[in-house]
TIMARVEX-357055 format. One record per residue (C-alpha): residue in one letter; residue number from 1; chain; x, y, z. Coordinates in steps of 0.05 Angstrom, whole numbers. Layout:
N
R;A;NUM;A;X;Y;Z
...
//
This chain:
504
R;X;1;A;537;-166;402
R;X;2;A;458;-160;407
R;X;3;A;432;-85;421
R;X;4;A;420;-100;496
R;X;5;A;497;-118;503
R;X;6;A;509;-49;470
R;X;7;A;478;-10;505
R;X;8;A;503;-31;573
R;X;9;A;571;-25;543
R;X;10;A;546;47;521
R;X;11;A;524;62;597
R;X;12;A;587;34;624
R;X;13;A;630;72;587
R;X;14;A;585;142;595
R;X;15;A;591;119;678
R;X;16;A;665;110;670
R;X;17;A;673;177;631
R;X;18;A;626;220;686
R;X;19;A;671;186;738
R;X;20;A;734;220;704
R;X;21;A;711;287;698
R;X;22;A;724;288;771
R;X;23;A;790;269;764
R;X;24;A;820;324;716
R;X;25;A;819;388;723
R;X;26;A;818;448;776
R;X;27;A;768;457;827
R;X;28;A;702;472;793
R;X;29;A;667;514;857
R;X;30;A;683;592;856
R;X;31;A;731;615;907
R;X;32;A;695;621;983
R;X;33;A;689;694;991
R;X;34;A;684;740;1057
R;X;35;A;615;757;1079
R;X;36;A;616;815;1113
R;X;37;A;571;844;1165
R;X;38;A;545;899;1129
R;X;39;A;557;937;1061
R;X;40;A;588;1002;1074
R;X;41;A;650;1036;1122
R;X;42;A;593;1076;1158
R;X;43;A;547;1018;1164
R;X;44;A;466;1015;1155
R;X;45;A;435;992;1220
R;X;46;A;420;918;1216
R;X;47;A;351;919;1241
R;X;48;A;291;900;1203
R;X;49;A;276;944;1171
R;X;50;A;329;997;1161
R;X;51;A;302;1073;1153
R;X;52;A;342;1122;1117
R;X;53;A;331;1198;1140
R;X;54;A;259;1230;1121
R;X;55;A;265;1280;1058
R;X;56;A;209;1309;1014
R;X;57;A;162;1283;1060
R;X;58;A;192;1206;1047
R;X;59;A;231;1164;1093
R;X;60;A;250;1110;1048
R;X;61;A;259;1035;1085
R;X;62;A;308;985;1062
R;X;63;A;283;919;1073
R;X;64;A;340;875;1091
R;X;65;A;336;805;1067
R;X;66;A;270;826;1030
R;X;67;A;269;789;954
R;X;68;A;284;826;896
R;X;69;A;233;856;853
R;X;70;A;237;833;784
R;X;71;A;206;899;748
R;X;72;A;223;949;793
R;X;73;A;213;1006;754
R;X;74;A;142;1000;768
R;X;75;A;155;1022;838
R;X;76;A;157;1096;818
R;X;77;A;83;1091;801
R;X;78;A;84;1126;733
R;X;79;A;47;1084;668
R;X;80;A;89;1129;629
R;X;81;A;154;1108;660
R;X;82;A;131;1034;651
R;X;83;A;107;1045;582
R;X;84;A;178;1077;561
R;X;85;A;211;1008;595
R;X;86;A;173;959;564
R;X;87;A;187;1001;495
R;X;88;A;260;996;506
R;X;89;A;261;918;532
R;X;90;A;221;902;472
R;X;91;A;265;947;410
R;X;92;A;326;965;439
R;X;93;A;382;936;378
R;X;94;A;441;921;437
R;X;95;A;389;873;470
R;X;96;A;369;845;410
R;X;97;A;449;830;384
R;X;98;A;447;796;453
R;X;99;A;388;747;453
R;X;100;A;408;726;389
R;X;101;A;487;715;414
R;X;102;A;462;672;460
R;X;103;A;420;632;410
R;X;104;A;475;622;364
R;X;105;A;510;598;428
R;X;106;A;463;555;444
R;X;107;A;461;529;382
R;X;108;A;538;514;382
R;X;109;A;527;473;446
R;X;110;A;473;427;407
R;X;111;A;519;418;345
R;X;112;A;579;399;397
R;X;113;A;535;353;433
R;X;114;A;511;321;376
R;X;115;A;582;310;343
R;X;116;A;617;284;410
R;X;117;A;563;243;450
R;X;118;A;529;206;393
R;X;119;A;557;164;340
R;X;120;A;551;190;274
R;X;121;A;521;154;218
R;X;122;A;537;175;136
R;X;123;A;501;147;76
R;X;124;A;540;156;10
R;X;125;A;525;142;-62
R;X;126;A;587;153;-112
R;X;127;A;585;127;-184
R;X;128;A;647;144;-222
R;X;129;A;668;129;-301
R;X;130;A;739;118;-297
R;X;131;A;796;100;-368
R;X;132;A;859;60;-341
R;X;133;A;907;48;-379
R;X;134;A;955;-20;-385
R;X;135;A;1012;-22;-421
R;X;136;A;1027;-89;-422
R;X;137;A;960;-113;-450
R;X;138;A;934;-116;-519
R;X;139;A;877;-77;-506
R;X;140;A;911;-27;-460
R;X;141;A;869;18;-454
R;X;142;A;800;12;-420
R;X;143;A;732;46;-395
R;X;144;A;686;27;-347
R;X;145;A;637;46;-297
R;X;146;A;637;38;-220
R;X;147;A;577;39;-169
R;X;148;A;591;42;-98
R;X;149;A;540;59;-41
R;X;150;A;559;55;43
R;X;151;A;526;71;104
R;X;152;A;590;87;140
R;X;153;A;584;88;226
R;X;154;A;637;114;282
R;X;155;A;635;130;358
R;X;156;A;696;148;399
R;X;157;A;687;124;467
R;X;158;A;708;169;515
R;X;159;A;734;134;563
R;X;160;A;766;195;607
R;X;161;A;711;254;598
R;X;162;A;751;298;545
R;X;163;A;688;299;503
R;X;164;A;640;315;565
R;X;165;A;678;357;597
R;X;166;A;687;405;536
R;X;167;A;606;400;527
R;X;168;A;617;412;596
R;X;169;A;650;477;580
R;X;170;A;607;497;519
R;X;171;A;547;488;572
R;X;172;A;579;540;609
R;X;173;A;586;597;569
R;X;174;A;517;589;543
R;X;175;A;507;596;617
R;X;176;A;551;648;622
R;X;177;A;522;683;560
R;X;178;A;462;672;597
R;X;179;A;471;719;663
R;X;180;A;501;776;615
R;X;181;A;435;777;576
R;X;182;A;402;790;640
R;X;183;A;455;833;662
R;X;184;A;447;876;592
R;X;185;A;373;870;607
R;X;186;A;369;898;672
R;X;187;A;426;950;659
R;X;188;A;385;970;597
R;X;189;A;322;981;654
R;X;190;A;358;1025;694
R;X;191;A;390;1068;641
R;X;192;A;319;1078;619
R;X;193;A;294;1100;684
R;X;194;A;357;1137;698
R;X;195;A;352;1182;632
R;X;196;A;279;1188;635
R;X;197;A;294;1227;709
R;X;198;A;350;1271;686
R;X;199;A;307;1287;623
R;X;200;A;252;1308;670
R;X;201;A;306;1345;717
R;X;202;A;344;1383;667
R;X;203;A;276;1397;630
R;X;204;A;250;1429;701
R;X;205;A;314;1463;717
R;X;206;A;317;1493;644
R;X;207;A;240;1523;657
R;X;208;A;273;1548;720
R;X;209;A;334;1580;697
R;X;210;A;303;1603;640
R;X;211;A;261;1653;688
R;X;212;A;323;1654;726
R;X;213;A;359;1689;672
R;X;214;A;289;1737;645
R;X;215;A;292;1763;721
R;X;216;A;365;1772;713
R;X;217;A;350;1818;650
R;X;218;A;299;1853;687
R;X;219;A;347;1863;754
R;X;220;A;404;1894;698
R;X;221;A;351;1934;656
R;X;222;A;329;1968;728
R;X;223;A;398;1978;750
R;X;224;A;422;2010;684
R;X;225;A;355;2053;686
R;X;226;A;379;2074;767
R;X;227;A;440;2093;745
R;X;228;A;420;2141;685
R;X;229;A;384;2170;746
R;X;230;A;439;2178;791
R;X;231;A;403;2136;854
R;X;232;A;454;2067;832
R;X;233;A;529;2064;820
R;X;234;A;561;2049;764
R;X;235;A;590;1989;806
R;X;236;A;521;1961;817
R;X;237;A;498;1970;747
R;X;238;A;564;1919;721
R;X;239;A;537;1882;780
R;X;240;A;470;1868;757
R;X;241;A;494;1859;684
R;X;242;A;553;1810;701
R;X;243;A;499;1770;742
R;X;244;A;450;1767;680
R;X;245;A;502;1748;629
R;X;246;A;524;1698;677
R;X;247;A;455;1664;686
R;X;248;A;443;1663;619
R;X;249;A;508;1635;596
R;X;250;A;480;1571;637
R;X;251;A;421;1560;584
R;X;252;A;462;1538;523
R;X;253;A;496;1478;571
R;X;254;A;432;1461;609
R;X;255;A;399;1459;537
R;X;256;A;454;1410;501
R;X;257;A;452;1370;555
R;X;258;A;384;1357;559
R;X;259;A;383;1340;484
R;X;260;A;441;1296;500
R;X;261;A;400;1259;544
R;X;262;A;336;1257;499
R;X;263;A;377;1232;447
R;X;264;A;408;1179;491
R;X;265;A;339;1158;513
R;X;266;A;311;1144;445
R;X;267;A;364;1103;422
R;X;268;A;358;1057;483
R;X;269;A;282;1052;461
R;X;270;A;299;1040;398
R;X;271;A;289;1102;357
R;X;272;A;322;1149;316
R;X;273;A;346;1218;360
R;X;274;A;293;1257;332
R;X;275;A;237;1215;354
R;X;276;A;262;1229;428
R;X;277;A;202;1227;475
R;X;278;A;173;1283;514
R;X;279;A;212;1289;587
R;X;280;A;159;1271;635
R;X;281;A;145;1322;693
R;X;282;A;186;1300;753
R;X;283;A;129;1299;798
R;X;284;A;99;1241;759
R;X;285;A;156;1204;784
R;X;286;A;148;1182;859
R;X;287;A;198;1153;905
R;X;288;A;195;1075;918
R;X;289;A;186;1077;997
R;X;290;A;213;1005;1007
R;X;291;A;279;984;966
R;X;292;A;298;910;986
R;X;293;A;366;897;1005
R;X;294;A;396;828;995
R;X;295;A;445;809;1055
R;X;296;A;514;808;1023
R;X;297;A;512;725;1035
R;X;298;A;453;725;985
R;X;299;A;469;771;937
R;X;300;A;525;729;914
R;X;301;A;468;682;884
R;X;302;A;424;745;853
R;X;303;A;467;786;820
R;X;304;A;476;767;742
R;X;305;A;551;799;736
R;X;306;A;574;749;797
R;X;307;A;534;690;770
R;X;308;A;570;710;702
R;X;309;A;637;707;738
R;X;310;A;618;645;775
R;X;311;A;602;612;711
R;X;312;A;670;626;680
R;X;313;A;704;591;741
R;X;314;A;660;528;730
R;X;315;A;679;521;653
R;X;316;A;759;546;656
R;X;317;A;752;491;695
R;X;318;A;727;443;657
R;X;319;A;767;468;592
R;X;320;A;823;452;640
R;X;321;A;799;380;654
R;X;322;A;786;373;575
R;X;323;A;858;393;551
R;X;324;A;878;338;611
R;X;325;A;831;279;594
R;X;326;A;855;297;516
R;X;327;A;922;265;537
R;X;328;A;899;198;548
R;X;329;A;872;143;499
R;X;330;A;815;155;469
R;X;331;A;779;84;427
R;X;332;A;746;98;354
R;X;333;A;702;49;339
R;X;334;A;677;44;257
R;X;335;A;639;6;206
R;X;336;A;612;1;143
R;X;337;A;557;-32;96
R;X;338;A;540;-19;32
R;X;339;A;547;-45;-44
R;X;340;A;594;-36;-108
R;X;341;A;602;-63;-174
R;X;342;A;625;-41;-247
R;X;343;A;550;-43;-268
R;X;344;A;481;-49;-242
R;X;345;A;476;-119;-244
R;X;346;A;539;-127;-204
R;X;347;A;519;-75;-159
R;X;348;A;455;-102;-142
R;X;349;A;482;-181;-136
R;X;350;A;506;-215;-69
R;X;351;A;570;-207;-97
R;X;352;A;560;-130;-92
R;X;353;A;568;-124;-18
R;X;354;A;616;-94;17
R;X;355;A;627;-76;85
R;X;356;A;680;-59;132
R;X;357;A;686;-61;212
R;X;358;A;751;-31;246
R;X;359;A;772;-1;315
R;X;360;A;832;50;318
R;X;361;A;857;59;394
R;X;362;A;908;128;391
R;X;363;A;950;149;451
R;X;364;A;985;218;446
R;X;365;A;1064;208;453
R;X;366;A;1093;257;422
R;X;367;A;1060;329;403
R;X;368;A;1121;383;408
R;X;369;A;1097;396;478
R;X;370;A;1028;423;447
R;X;371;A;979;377;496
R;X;372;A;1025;403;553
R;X;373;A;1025;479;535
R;X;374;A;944;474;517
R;X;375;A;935;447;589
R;X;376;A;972;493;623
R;X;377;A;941;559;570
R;X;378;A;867;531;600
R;X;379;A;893;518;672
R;X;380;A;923;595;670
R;X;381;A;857;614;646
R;X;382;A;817;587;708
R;X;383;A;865;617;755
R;X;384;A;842;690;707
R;X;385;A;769;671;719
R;X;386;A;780;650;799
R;X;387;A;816;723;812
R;X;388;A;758;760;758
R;X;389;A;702;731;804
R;X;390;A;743;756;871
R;X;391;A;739;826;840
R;X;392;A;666;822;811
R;X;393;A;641;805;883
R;X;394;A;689;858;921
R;X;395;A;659;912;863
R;X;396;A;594;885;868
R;X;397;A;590;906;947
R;X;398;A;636;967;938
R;X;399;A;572;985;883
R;X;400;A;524;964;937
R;X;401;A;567;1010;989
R;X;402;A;565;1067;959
R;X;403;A;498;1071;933
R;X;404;A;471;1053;1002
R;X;405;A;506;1119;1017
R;X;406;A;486;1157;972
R;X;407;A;425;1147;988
R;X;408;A;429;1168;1058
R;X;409;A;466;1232;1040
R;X;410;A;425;1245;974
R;X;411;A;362;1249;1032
R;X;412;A;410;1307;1075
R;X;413;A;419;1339;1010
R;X;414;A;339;1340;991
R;X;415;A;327;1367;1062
R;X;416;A;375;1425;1063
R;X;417;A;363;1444;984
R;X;418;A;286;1441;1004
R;X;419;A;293;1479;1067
R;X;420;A;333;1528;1025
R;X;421;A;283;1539;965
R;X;422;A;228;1542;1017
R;X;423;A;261;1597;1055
R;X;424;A;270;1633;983
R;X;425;A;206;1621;969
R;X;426;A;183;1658;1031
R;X;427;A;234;1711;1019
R;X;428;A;210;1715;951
R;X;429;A;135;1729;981
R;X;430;A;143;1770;1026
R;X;431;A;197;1819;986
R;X;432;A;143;1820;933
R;X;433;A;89;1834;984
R;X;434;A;126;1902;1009
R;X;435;A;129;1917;950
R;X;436;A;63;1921;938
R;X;437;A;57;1969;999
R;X;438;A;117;2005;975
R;X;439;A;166;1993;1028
R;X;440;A;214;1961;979
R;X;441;A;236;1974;906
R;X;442;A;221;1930;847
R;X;443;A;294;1915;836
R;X;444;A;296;1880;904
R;X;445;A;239;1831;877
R;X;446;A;275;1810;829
R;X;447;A;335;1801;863
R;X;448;A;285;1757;909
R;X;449;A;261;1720;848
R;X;450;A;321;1702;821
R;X;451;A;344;1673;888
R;X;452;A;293;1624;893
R;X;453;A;296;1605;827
R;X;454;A;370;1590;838
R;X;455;A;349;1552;899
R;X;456;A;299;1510;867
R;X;457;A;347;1489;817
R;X;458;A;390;1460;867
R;X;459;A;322;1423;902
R;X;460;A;315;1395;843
R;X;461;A;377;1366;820
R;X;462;A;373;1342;896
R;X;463;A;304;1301;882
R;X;464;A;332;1274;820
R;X;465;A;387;1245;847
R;X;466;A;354;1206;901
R;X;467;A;305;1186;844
R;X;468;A;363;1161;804
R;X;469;A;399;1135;860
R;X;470;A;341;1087;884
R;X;471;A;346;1061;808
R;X;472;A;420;1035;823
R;X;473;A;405;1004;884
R;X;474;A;349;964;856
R;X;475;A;390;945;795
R;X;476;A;449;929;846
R;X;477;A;406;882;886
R;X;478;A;407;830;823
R;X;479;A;343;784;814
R;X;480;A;344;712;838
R;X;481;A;358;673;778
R;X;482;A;310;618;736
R;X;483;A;328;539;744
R;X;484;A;369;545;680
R;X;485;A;363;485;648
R;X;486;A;433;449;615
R;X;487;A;472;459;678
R;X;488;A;500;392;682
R;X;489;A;513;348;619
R;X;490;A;493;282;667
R;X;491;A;423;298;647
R;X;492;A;433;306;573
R;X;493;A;464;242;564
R;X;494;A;418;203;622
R;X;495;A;367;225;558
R;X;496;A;340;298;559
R;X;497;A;343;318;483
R;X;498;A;392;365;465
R;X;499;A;352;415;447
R;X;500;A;313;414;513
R;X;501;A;390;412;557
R;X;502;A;421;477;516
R;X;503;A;365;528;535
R;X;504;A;397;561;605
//
């Protein structure tokens, strides 16, 4: 058989192996999920684009349909913020442990590729000294030497896709492995952002109780003065000391958990706790006026968890086909060339070749049920991966849902906390201004003070949240993913290289 007639019987039987992959296995395509209408119970209006109520002098837009921004973070307009991302994308250990988990993976799917799609060729060289013994000879005892060197050549035609469909498979998980790098990736952006805004939040509201608490102090010292006096009660004096212990019982919480967070930070960038970066001042951080917002058709294709899911589905599938096609014949083709002899001469001589050429043709009968089991462990499997991606989807809108909402309500929040500390802040002004003429005591300054302090507090926990908020929806939107490569096997054995076909 000349090298032309092999290869077409090579091409043949790689057509008549893609042609059974079809054949075995469950359905390959993800389950066809509802689209609904809109995210949430109280919907967002479907116009283009959606407005969500003006707060802090924002009214953020949702653009609906609008494609997702790859480095969002950006959007908040702080280098700093940016800087601190691009710190953690580039050190942080958990991102690392996955890039290289997906190498090895991909790795795994070259080595598998190579064993099952190729033949495999062996060169060996083994010279022994052997004694043998003869009884029945004079001389019964004897030592010599033996050469022997073989190039030794198989290939198991696989005539109903057991090998391609479990490449097949590999394929997948590298895929798979794939979307939950960028999933870790992206997750790893947002926890970023989110801890560099509650760093900058607790930092502010820790400044602000801490004055909080000194006017407190003040407030009790002036009471307790009063009532040596006789012009407060003894009742107002507890009061104003109860009030002042309480404030400043808030500092040792507000304090851990602002080192908490610090500490948090640093490690995802990388560091050790005590190199935690500065918080930032909140006001450096600026609310993204447009968010995009992927129609719940589309986000199916954006968001890395679902393609994840969607991946599994495709290669429980084709494990499924795999421990099917493994049930029929399967043809071994072998052979073998080389030379041996008891010495040199002999071994280089005509006389010293050898060679070999052989076919084995096997057909499972009879396995203790194992082939059946295996196939129905894998088909079992699928059906795990079909109901998974149902749930990813359904918790990827309910995610979608309820940050949509809280959004809206985190902007009702901002206006009433803001309409609050501004009417302290008034109060605060004009109690200290009589004052100044004398119409009003000190104490009621104070008492002023420390209401506006307690109101800004809440104004801004209120700002951080819609900072932090607007984080989660961007990370919920997903990003449209690359044209992995090594989707489809068919391409790898048409003749990509293997190392080109196992880089998703």
């Amino acid at each position: 058989m000349n090298k032309s007639s092999i290869q077409r019987f090579s091409l043949a039987t790689l057509a008549l192996s893609l042609a059974a992959c079809g054949a075995f296995g469950p359905d390959r395509n993800p389950p066809v999920m509802p689209a609904p209408e809109h995210y949430s119970a109280a919907p967002v209006t479907a116009s283009q684009p959606a407005a969500l109520p003006m707060a802090d002098g924002v009214a953020q837009t949702l653009e609906i349909g609008a494609t997702p921004v790859p480095e969002w973070w950006q959007a908040y307009q702080s280098e700093a913020l940016n800087a601190l991302v691009a710190e953690g994308l580039e050190n942080n250990q958990s991102l690392a442990a996955a890039q290289h988990t997906l190498q090895a993976a991909r790795e795994a799917l070259r080595s598998q590729i190579g064993d099952s799609l190729y033949p495999t060729v062996d060169v060996g060289f083994s010279p022994t000294r052997e004694r043998t013994l003869i009884p029945l000879l004079t001389q019964q005892t004897f030592i010599e030497n033996v050469f022997a060197a073989q190039i030794q050549a198989s290939y198991t035609f696989d005539f109903f896709g057991a090998a391609i469909l479990a490449d097949r498979a590999l394929a997948g998980q590298v895929q798979q492995q794939a979307f939950q790098l960028e999933a870790t990736r992206r997750a790893l952006a947002t926890n970023i952002v989110v801890a560099t805004i509650n760093a900058a939040s607790l930092q502010e509201q820790l400044n602000a109780t801490t004055q909080l608490v000194a006017l407190g102090e003040q407030r009790a010292q002036q009471m307790a003065a009063r009532f040596e006096l006789g012009s407060a009660s003894r009742d107002d004096m507890l009061s104003a000391e109860q009030d002042a212990a309480n404030a400043a019982a808030t500092l040792p919480t507000l304090r851990q958990q602002l080192l908490a967070v610090r500490h948090a930070q640093a490690v995802l960038l990388g560091r050790t706790p005590d190199q935690a970066p500065q918080p930032l001042a909140l006001s450096e951080l600026h609310l993204p006026a447009n968010v995009p917002l992927a129609v719940p058709t589309t986000l199916l294709h954006q968001r890395p968890d679902i393609l994840a899911a969607e991946a599994a589905v495709r290669l429980t599938a084709d494990e499924a086909g795999a421990a099917t096609a493994s049930m029929f014949p399967s043809l071994t083709l072998s052979a073998a060339y080389g030379r041996g002899g008891f010495d040199w001469s002999s071994f280089t001589s005509p006389a010293g070749v050898i060679w070999s050429v052989g076919a084995t043709l096997t057909q499972p009968l009879f396995h203790g049920g194992a082939l059946v089991a295996r196939k129905h462990q894998y088909e079992s499997t699928n059906e795990a991966a079909v109901a998974q991606y149902r749930q990813t989807v359904l918790s990827a809108f309910q995610n979608v849902a309820d940050t949509l909402v809280s959004l809206e309500e985190d902007a009702n929040l901002l206006n009433q906390t803001q309409r609050a500390a501004n009417a302290a802040h008034e109060m605060s002004s004009n109690t200290e201004a009589r004052y100044q003429l004398g119409a009003l005591p000190f104490y009621a300054t104070l008492t002023a003070g420390q209401q506006y302090q307690s109101a800004h507090v809440q104004f801004v926990r209120a700002r951080a949240a819609r900072l932090a908020d607007t984080a989660a929806l961007f990370d919920a939107m997903g990003n449209p993913p690359e044209d992995y490569e090594g989707n489809s096997l068919h391409e790898t054995v048409a003749g990509k290289s293997t190392g080109d076909a196992a880089k998703p």
